[in-house]
PDB file as gemmi writes it, atoms N, CA and C in Angstrom:
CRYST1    1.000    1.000    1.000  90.00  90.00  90.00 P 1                      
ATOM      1  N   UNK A   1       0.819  -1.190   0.000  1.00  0.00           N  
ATOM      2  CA  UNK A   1       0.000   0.000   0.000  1.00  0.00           C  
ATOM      3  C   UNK A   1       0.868   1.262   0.000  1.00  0.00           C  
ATOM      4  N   UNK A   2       1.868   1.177   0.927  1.00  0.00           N  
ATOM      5  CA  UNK A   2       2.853   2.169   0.571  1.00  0.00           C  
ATOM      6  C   UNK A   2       3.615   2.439  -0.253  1.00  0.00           C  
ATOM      7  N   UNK A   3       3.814   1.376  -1.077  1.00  0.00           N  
ATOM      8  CA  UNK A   3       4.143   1.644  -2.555  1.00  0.00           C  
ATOM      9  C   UNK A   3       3.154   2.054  -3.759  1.00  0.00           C  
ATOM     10  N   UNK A   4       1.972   1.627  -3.631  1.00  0.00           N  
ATOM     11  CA  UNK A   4       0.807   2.344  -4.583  1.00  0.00           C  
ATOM     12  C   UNK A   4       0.410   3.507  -4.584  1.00  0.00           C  
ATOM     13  N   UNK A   5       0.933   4.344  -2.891  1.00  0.00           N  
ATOM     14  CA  UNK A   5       0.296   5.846  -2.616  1.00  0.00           C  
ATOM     15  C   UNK A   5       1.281   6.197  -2.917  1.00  0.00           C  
ATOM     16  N   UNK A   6       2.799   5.829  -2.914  1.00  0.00           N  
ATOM     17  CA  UNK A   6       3.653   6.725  -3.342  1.00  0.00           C  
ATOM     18  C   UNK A   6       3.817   6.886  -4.849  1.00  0.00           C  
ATOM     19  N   UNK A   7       3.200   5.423  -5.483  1.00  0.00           N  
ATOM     20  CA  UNK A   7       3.528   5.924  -7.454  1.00  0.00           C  
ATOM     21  C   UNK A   7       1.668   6.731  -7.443  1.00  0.00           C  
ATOM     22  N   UNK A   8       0.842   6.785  -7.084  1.00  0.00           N  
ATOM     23  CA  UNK A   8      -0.458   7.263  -7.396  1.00  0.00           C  
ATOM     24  C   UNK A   8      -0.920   8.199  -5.926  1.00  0.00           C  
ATOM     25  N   UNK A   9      -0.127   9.213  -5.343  1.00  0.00           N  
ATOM     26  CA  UNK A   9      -0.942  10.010  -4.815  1.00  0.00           C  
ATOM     27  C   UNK A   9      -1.811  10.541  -4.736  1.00  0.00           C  
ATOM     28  N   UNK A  10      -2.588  10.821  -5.949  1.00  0.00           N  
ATOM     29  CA  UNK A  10      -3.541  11.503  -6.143  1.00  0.00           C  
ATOM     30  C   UNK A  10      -4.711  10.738  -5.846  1.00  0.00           C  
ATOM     31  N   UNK A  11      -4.918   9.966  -5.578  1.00  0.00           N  
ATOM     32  CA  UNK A  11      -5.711   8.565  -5.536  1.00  0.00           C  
ATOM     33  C   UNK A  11      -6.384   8.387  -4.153  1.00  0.00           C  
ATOM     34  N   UNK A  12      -7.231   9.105  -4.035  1.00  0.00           N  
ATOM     35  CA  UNK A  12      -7.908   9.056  -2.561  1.00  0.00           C  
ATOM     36  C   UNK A  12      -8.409   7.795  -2.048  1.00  0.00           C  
ATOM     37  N   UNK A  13      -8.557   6.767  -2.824  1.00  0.00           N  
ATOM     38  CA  UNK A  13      -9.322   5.842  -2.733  1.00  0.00           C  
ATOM     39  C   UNK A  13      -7.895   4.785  -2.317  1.00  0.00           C  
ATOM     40  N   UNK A  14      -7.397   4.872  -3.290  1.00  0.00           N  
ATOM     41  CA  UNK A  14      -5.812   4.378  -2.665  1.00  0.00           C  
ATOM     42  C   UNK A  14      -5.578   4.151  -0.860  1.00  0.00           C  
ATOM     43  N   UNK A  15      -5.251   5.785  -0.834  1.00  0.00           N  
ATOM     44  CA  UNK A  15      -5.029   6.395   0.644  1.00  0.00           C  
ATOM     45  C   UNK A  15      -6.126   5.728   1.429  1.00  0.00           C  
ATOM     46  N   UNK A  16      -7.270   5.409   1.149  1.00  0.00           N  
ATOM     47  CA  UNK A  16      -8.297   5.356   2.001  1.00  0.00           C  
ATOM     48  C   UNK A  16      -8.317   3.799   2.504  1.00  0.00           C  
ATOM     49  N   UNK A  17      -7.891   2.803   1.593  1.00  0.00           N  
ATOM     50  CA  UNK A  17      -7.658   1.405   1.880  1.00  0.00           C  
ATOM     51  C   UNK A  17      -6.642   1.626   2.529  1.00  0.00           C  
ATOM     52  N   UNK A  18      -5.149   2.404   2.502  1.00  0.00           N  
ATOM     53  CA  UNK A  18      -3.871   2.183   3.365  1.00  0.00           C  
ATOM     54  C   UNK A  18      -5.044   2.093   4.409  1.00  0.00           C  
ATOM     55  N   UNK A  19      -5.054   3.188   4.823  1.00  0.00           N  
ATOM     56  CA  UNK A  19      -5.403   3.565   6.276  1.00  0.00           C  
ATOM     57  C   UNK A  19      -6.187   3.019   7.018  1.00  0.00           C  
ATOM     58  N   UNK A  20      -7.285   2.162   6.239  1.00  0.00           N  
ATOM     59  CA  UNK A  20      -8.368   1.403   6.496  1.00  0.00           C  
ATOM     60  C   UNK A  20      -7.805  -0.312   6.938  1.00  0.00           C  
ATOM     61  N   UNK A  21      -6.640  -0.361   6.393  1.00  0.00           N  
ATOM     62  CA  UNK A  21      -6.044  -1.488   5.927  1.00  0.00           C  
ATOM     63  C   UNK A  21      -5.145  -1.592   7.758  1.00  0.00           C  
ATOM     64  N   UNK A  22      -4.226  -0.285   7.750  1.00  0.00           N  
ATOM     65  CA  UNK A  22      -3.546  -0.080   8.829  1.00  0.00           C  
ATOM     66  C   UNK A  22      -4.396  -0.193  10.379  1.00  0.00           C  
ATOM     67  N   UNK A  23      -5.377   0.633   9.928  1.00  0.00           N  
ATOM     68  CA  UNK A  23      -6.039   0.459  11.316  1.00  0.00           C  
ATOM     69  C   UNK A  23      -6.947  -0.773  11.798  1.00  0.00           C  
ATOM     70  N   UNK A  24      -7.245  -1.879  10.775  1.00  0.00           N  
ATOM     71  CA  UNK A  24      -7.640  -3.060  11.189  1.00  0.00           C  
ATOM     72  C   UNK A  24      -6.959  -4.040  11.573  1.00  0.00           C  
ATOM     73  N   UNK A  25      -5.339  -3.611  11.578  1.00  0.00           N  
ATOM     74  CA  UNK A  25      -4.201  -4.507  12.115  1.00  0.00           C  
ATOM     75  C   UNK A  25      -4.431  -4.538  13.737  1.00  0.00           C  
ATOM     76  N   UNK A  26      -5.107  -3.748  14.162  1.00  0.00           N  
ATOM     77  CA  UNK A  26      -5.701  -3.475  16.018  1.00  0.00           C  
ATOM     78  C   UNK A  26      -4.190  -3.290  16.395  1.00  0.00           C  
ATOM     79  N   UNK A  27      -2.792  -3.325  16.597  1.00  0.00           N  
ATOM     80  CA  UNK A  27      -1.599  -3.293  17.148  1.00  0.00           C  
ATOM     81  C   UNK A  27      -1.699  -1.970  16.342  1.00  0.00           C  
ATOM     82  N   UNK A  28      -1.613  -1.777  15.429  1.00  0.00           N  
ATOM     83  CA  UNK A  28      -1.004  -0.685  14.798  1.00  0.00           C  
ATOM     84  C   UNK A  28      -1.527   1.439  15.324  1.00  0.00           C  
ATOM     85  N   UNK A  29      -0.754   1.955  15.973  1.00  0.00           N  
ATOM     86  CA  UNK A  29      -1.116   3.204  17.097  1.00  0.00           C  
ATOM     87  C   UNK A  29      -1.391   3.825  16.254  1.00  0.00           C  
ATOM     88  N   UNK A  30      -2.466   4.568  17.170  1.00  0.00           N  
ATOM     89  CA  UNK A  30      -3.495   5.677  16.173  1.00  0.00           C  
ATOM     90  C   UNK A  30      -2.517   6.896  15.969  1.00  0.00           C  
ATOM     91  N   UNK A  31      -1.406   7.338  16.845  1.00  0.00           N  
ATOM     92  CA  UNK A  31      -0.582   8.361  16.618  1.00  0.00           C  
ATOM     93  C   UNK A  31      -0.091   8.143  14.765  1.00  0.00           C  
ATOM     94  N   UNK A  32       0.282   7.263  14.827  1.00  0.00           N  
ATOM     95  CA  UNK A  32       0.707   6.748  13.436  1.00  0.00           C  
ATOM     96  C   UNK A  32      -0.733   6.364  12.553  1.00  0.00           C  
ATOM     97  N   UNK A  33      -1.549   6.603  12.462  1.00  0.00           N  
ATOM     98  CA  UNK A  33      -2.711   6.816  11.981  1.00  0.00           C  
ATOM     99  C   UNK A  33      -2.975   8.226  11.493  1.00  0.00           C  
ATOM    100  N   UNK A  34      -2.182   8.931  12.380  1.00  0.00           N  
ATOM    101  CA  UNK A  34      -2.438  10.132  12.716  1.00  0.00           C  
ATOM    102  C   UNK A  34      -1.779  11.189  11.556  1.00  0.00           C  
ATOM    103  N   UNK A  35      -0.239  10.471  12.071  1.00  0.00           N  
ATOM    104  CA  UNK A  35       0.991  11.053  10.680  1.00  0.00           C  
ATOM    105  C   UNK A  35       0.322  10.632   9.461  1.00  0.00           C  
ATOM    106  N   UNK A  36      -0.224   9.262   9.022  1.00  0.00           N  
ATOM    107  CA  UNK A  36      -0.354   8.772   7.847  1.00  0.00           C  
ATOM    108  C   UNK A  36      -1.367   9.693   7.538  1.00  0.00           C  
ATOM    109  N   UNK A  37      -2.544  10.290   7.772  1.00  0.00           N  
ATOM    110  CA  UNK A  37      -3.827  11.028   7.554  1.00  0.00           C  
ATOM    111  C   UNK A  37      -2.998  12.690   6.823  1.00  0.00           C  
ATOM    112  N   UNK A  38      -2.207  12.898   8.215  1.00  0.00           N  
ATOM    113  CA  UNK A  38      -1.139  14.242   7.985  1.00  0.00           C  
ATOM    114  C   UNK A  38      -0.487  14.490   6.550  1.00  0.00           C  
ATOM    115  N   UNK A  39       0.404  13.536   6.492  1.00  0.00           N  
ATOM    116  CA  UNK A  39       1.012  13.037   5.240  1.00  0.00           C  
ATOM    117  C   UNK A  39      -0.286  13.080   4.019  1.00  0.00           C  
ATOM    118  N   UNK A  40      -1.256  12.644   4.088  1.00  0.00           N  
ATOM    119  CA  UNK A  40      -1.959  12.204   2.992  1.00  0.00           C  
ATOM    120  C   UNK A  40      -2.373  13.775   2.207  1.00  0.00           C  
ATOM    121  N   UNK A  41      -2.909  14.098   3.354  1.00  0.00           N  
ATOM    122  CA  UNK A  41      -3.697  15.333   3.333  1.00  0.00           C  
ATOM    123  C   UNK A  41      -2.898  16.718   2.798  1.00  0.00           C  
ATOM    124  N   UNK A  42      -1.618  16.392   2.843  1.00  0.00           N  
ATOM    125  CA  UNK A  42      -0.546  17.267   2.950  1.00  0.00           C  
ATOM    126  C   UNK A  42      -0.179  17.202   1.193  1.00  0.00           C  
ATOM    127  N   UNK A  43      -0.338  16.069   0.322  1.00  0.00           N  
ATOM    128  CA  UNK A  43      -0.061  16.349  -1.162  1.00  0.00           C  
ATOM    129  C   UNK A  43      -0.931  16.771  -1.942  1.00  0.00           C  
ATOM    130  N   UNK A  44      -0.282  17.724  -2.806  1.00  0.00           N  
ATOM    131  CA  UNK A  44      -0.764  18.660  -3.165  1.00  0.00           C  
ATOM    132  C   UNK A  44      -1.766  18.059  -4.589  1.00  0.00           C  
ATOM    133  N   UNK A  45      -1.373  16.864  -4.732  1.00  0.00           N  
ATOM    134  CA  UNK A  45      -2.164  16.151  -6.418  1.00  0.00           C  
ATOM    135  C   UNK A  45      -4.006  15.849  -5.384  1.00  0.00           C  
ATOM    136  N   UNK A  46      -4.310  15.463  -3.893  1.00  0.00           N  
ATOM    137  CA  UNK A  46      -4.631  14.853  -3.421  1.00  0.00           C  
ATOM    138  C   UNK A  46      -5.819  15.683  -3.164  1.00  0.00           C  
ATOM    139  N   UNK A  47      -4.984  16.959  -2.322  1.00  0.00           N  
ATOM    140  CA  UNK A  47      -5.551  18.024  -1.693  1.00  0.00           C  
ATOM    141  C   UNK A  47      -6.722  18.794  -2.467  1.00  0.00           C  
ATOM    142  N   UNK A  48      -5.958  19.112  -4.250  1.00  0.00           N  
ATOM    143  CA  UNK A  48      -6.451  19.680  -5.129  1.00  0.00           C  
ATOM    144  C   UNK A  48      -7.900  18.779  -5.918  1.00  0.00           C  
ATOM    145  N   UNK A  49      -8.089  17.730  -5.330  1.00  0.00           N  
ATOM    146  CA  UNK A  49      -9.297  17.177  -5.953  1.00  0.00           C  
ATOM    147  C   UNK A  49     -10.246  16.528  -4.377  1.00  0.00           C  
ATOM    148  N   UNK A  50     -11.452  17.645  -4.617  1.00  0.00           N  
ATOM    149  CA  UNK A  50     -12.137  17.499  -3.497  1.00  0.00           C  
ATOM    150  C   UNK A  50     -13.168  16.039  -3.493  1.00  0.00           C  
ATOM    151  N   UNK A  51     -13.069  15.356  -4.464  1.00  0.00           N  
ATOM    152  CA  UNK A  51     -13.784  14.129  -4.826  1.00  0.00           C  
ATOM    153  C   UNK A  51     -12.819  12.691  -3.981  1.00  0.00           C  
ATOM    154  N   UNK A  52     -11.756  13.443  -4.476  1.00  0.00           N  
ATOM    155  CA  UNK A  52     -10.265  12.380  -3.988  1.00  0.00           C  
ATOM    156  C   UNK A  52     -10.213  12.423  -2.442  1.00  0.00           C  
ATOM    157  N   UNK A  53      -9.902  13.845  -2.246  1.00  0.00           N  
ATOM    158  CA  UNK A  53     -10.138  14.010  -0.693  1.00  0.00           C  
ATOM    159  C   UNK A  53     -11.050  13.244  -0.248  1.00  0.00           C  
ATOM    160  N   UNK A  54     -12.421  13.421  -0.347  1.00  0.00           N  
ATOM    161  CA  UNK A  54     -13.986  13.195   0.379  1.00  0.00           C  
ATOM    162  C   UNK A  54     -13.177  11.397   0.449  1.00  0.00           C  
ATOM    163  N   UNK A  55     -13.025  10.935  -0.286  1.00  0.00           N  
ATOM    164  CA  UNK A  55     -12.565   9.468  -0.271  1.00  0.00           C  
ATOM    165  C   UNK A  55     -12.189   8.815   1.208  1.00  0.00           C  
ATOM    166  N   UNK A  56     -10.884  10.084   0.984  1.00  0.00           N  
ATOM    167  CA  UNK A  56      -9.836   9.665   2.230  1.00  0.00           C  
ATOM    168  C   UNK A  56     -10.713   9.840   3.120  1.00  0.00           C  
ATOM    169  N   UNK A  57     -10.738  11.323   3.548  1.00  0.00           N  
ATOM    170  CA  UNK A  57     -11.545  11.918   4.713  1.00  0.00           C  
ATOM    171  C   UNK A  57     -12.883  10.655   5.088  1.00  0.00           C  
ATOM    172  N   UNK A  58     -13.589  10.446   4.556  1.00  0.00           N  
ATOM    173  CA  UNK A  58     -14.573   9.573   4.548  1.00  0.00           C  
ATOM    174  C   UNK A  58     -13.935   8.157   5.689  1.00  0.00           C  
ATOM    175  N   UNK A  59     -13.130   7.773   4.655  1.00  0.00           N  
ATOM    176  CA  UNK A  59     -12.202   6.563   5.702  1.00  0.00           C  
ATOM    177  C   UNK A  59     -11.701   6.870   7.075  1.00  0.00           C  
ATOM    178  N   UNK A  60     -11.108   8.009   7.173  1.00  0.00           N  
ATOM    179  CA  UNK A  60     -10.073   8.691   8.173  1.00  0.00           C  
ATOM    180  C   UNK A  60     -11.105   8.884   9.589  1.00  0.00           C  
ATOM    181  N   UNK A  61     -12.375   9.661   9.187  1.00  0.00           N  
ATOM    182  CA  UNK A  61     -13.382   9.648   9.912  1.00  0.00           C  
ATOM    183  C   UNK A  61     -14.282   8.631  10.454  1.00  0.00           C  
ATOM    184  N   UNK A  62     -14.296   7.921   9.493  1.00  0.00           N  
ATOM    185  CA  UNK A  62     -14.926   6.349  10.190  1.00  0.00           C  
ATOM    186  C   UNK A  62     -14.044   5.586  10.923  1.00  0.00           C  
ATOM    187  N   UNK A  63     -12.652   5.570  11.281  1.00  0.00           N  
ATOM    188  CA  UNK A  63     -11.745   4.870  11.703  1.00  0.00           C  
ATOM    189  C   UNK A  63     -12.011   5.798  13.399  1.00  0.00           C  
ATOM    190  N   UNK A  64     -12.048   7.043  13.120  1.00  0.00           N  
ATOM    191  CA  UNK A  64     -12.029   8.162  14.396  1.00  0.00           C  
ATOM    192  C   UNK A  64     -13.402   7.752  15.290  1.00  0.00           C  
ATOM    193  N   UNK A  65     -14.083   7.867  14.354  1.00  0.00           N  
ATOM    194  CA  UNK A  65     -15.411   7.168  14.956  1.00  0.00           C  
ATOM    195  C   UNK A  65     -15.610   5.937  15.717  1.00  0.00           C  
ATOM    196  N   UNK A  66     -15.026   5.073  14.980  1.00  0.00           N  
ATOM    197  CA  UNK A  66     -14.693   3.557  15.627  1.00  0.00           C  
ATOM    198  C   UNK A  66     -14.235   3.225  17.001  1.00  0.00           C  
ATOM    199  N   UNK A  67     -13.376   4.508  17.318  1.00  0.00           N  
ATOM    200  CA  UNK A  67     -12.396   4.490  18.751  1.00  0.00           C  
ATOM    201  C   UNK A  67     -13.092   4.711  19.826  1.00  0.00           C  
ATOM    202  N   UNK A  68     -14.826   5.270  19.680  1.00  0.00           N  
ATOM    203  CA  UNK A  68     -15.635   5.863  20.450  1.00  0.00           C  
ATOM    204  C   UNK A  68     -16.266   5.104  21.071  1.00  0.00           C  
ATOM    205  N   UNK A  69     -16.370   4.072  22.128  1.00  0.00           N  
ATOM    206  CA  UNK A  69     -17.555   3.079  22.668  1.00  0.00           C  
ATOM    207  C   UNK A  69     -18.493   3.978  23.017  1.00  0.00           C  
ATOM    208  N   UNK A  70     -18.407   5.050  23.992  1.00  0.00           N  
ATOM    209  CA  UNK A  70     -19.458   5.439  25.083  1.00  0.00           C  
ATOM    210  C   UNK A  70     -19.304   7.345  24.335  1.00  0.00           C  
ATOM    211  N   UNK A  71     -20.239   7.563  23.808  1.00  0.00           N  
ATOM    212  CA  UNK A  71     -19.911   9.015  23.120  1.00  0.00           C  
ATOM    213  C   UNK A  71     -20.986   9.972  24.729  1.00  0.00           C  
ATOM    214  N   UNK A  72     -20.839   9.511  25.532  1.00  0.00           N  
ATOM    215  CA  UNK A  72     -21.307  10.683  26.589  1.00  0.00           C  
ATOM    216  C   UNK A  72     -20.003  10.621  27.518  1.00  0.00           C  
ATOM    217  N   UNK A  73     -19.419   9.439  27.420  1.00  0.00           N  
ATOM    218  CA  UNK A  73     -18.131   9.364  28.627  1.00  0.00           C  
ATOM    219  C   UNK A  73     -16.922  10.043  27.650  1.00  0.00           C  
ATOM    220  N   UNK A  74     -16.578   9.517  26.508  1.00  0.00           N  
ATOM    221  CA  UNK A  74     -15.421   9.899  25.952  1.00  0.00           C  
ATOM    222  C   UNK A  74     -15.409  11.398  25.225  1.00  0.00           C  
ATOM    223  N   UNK A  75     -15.776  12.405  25.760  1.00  0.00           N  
ATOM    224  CA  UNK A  75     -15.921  13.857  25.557  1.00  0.00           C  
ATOM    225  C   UNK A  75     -14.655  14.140  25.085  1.00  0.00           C  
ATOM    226  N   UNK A  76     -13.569  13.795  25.253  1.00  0.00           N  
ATOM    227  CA  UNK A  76     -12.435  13.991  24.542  1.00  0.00           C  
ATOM    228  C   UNK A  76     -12.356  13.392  23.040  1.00  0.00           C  
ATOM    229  N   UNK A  77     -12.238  12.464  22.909  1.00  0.00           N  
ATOM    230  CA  UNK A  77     -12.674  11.586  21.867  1.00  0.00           C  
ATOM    231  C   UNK A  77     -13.363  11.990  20.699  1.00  0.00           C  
ATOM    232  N   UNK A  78     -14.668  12.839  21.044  1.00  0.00           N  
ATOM    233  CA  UNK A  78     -16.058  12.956  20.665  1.00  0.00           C  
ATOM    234  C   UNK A  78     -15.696  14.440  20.171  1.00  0.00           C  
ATOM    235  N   UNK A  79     -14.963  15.374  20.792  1.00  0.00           N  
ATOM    236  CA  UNK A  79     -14.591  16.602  20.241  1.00  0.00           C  
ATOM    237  C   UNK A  79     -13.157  16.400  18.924  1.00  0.00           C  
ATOM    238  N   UNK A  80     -12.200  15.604  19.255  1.00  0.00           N  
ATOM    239  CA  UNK A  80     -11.620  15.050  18.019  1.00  0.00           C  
ATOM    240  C   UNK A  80     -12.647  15.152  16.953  1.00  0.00           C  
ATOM    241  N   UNK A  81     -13.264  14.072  16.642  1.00  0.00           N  
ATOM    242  CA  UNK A  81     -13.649  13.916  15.778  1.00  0.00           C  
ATOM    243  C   UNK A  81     -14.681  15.217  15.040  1.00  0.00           C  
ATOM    244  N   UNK A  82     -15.145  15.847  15.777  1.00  0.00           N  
ATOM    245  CA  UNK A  82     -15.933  16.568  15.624  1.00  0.00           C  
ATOM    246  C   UNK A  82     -15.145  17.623  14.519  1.00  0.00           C  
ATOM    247  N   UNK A  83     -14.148  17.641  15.694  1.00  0.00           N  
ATOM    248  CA  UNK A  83     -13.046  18.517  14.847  1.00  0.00           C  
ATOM    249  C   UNK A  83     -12.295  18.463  13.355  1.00  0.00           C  
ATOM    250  N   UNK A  84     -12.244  17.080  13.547  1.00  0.00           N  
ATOM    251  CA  UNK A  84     -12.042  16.296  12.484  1.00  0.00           C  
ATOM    252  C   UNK A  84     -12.624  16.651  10.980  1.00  0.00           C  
ATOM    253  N   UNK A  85     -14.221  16.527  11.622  1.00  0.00           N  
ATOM    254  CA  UNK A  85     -15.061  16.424  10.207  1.00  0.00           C  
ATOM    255  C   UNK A  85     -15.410  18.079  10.108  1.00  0.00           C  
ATOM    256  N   UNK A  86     -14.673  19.151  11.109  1.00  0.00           N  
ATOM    257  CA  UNK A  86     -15.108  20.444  10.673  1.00  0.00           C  
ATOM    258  C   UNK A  86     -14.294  20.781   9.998  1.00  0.00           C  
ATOM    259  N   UNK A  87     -12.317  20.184  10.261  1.00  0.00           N  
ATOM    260  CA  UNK A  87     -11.544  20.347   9.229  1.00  0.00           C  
ATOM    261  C   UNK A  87     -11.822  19.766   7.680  1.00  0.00           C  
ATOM    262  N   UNK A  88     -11.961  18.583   7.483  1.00  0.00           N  
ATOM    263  CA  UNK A  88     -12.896  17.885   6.527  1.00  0.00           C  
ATOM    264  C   UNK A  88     -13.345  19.156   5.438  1.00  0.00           C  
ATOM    265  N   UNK A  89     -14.554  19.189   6.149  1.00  0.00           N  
ATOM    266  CA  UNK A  89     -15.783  20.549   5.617  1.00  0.00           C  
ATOM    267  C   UNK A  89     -14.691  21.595   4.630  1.00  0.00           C  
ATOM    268  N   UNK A  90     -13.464  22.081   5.900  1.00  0.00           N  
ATOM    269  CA  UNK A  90     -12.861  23.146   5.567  1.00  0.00           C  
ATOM    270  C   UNK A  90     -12.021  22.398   4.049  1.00  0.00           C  
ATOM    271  N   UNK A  91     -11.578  21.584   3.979  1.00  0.00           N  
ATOM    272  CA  UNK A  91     -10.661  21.651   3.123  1.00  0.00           C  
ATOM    273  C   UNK A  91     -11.215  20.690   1.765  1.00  0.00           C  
ATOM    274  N   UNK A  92     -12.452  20.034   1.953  1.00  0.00           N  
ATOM    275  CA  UNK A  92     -13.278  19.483   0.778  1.00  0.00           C  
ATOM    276  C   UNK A  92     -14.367  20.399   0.089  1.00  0.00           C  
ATOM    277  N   UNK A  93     -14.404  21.309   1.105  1.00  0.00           N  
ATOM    278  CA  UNK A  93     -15.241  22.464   0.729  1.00  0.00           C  
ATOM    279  C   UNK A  93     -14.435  23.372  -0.202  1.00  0.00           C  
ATOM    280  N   UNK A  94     -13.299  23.982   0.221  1.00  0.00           N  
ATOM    281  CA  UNK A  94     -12.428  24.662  -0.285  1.00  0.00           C  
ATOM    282  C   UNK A  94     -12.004  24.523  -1.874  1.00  0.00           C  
ATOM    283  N   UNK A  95     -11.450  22.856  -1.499  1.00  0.00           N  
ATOM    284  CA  UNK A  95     -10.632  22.132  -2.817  1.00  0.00           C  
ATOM    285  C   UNK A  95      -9.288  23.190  -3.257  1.00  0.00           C  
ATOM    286  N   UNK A  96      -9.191  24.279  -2.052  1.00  0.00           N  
ATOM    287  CA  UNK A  96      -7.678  24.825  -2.915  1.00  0.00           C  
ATOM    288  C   UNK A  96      -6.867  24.068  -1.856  1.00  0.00           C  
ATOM    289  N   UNK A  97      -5.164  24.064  -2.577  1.00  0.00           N  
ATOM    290  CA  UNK A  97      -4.106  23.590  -1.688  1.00  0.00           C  
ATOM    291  C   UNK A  97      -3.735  24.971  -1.091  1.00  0.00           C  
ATOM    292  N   UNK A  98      -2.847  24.297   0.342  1.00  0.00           N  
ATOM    293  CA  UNK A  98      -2.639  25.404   1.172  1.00  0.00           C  
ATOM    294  C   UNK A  98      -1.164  26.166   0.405  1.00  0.00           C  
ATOM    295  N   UNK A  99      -0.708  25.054  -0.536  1.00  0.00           N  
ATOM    296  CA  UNK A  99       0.616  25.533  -0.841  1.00  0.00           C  
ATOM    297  C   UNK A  99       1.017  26.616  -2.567  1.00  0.00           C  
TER     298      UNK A  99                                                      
END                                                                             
């Protein structure tokens, strides 16, 4: 997978199996979930197509979601994500790169 996102970045759907792929390994830390999302979000072929994005984001957010058993106890948790899908909004809405 890390060889397919690196010859086809642009490929949201790509990105969206890594990550989907990574986080069903259950060992594998969400910090590093975290970079990989960072990284994704961060190329500029990726960034620039808000269809490609919605892909990732879509995955990235259901994985965030997943971590949540009790959404009245985990208030920390529950504002992540929230946050998550307001950045989302911001940058699928947008479709410009920051760079």
């Amino acid at each position: 997978m890390n060889r397919a996102t690196r010859n086809c970045p642009w490929s949201g759907e790509l990105w969206a199996s890594y990550i989907r792929y990574l986080a069903q390994l259950g060992n594998y830390p969400f910090e590093d979930l975290l970079a990989l999302k960072e990284k994704a979000v961060s190329i500029p072929w990726l960034f620039g197509q808000s269809t490609e994005l919605a892909k990732f984001y879509f995955s990235w957010i259901s994985i965030c979601k997943l971590r949540i058993l009790d959404w009245d106890e985990q208030i920390e948790d529950v504002g992540f994500v929230e946050a998550e899908v307001d950045d989302c909004l911001d940058k699928v809405g947008t479709g410009n790169s920051p760079l």
